[in-house]
N, C-alpha and C positions, 0 to 999 in steps of 0.2 A: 308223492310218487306218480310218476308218467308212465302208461301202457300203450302205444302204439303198435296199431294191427299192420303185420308185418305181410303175411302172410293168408290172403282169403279165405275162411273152411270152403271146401266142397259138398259139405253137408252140414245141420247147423251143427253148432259148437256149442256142448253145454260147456258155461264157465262158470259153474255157483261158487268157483274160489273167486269171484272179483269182489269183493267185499271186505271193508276195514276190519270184520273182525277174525278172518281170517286173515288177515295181510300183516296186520299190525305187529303182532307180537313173534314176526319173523325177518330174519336176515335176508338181505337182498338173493343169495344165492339159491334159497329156499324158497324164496318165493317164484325165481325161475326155473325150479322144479318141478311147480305146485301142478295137480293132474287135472287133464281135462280131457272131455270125451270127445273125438272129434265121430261123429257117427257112435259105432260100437267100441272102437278100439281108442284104451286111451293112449294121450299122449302130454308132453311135457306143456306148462305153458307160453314157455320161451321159444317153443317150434313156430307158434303164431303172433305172440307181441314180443317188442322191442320192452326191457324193462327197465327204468333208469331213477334216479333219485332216492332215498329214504325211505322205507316203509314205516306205514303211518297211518292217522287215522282219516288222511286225505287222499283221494286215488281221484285221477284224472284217467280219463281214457278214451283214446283217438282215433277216430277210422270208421270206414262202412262196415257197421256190428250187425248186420241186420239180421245176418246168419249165426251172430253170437246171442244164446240163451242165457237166462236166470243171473243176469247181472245184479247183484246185490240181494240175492239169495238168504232170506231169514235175519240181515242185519239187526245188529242193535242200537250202532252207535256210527259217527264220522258222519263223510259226504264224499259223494261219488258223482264227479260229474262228467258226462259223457258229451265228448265234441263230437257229432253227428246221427247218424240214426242206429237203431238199435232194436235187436229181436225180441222174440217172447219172452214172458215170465220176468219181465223188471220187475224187481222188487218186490217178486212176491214172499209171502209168509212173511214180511217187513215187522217188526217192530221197534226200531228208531231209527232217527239219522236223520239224514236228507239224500235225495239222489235227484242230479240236474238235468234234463236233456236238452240239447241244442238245436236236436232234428226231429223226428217224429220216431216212433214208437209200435211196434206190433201188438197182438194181444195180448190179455193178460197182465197187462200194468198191476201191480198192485194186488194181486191175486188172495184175498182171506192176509190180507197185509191189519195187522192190527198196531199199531204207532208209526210215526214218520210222518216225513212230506215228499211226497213226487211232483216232480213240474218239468214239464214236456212243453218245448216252444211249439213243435209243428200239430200235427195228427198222430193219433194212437189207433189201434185195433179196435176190437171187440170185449166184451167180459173186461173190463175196466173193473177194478176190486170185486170182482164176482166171486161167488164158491164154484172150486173146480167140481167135476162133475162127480156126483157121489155125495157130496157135503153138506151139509146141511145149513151152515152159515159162511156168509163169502165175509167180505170187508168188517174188522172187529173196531176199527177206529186209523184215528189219520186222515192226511188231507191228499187227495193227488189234485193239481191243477194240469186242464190241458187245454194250450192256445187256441189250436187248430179244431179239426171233426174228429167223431169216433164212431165204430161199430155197431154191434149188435149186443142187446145184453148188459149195459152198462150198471154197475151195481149191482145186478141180480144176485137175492137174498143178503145185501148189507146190512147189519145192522148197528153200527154205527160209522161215525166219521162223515168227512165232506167230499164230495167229487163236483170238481166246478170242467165244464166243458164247455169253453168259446167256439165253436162251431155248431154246425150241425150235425144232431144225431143222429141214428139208423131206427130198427124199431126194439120195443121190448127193453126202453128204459125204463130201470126200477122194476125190473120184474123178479115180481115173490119178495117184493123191499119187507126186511122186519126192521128198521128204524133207519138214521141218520139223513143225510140230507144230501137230494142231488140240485146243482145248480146249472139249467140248459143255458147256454146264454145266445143261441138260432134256433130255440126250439129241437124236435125229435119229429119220425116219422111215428109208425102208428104204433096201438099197444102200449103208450106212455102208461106207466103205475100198473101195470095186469099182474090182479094175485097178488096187489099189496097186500100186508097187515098191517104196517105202520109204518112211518118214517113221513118227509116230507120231500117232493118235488115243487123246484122251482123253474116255469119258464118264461122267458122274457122276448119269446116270442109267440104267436099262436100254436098250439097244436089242436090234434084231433082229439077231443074228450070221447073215451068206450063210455057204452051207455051206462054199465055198470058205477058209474061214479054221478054224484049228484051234485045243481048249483047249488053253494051256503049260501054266501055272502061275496060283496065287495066291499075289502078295506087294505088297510098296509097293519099286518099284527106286529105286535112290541117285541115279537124277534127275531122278524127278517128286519128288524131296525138295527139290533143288535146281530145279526149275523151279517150284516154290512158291512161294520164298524169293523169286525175280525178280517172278513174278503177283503177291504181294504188294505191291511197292512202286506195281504199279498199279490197287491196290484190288479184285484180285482172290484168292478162296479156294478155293484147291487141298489137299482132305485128304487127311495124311496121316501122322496118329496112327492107329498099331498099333492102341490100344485100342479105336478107332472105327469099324478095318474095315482091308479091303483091295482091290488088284484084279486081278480076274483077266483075265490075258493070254491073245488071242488071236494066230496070228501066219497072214500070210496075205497078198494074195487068190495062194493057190494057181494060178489060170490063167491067170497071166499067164506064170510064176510070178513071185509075190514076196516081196520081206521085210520087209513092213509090220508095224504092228503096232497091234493095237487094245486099249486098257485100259478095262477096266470097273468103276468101284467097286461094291464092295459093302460093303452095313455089317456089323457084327457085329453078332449078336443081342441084344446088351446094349446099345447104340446104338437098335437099332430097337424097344426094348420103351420104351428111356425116351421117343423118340419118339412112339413110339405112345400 
């Protein structure tokens, strides 16, 4: 099934019916009934998208969403792929599926999402699998991948799952992390790991280490070998040939205390001369 935004909100638009499991197990007619909040007052969903095809456990959907909220709202199952950008609260409360983006993404991706995969070509927000405010755990498991840069807040209180970010990040990544794993892949500004208890940060490029976190060691451990080997099959690259570098461990935030842990690659000199 194809959704096509017809129509701009003027204010945002919650739609947490865009979702296969709501969609699925209804007739076309019904699903161009289905309600949505444009501001306060609701309205039909066919006052905004164009709605065509089968319902099913496939939904595409097309158009500058960026005013449209809670797309894939609590899913369980299918895939939802959006042709262009798109507002807050993707795929929060997630636990399966897939959801695809092709533009970039507001806050909130992924929000205390526990199963699934997100993957955002452009840039996202802030609070990337975070717990909304009040909560006490954000991210319960699941992978979001995002191309681009992100916010502020990313992960905060996850504890488990992957967030891999190809850009650059804001500050206060991994903050309050109680487990899973975030992947920088341009580094973060400041406050990386603050008020860890656990989990693990990976950056691949320099950041600033808080004092609070101590040097361990430099090596490649035996499962950022094998958390490669998984970033791989989603077209992500995680190094880690010996001959190309290593990284050094930090372990930390000390005051809380905890037992977090931050990696830093670095390259070996013979890497960075052919570089250079």
């Amino acid at each position: 099934m194809t959704l096509t935004l017809q129509q701009q909100p003027t204010v945002p638009l919650e739609a947490e019916v865009l979702s296969p499991d709501v969609i699925a197990p209804l007739g076309l007619d019904a699903v161009r009934a289905l309600p949505v909040f444009h501001g306060k007052r609701q309205r039909r969903l066919d006052e905004f998208f164009s709605v065509v095809g089968s319902p099913g456990d496939d939904l595409e959907i097309e158009g500058d969403l960026r005013k449209v909220k809670w797309i894939g709202r609590g899913m369980t199952r299918g895939r939802v792929a959006v042709r262009g950008d798109v507002g807050m609260h993707l795929g929060a409360y997630m636990k399966g599926g897939s959801i695809e983006v092709t533009g970039s993404a507001s806050d909130w991706v992924g929000g205390e999402m526990s199963g699934g995969t997100i993957r955002i070509s452009g840039n996202a927000g802030g609070q990337i699998g975070a717990a909304y405010r009040g909560s006490s755990t954000g991210m319960a498991d699941g992978t979001i991948v995002v191309g681009g840069s992100a916010g502020l807040e990313v992960g905060m209180r996850m504890k488990r799952g992957i967030i891999v970010i190809g850009g650059p990040v804001r500050d206060f990544a991994g903050l309050q992390m109680k487990g899973g794993t975030i992947v920088l892949g341009a580094g973060a500004e400041l406050r990386t790991g603050a008020w860890m208890m656990r989990g693990t940060i990976v950056s691949l490029k320099p950041i600033p280490i808080m004092p609070t976190f101590a040097y361990a060691s430099t090596y490649t451990p035996t499962f950022l070998r094998i958390l490669a080997r998984h970033l791989a099959t989603l077209g992500v690259t995680l190094p880690t040939d010996d001959a190309k570098g290593s990284y050094h461990r930090y372990n930390g935030d000390s005051s809380v205390p905890g037992k977090g842990e931050l990696f830093v690659w670095s390259a070996s000199a013979e890497a960075s001369a052919r570089q250079g």
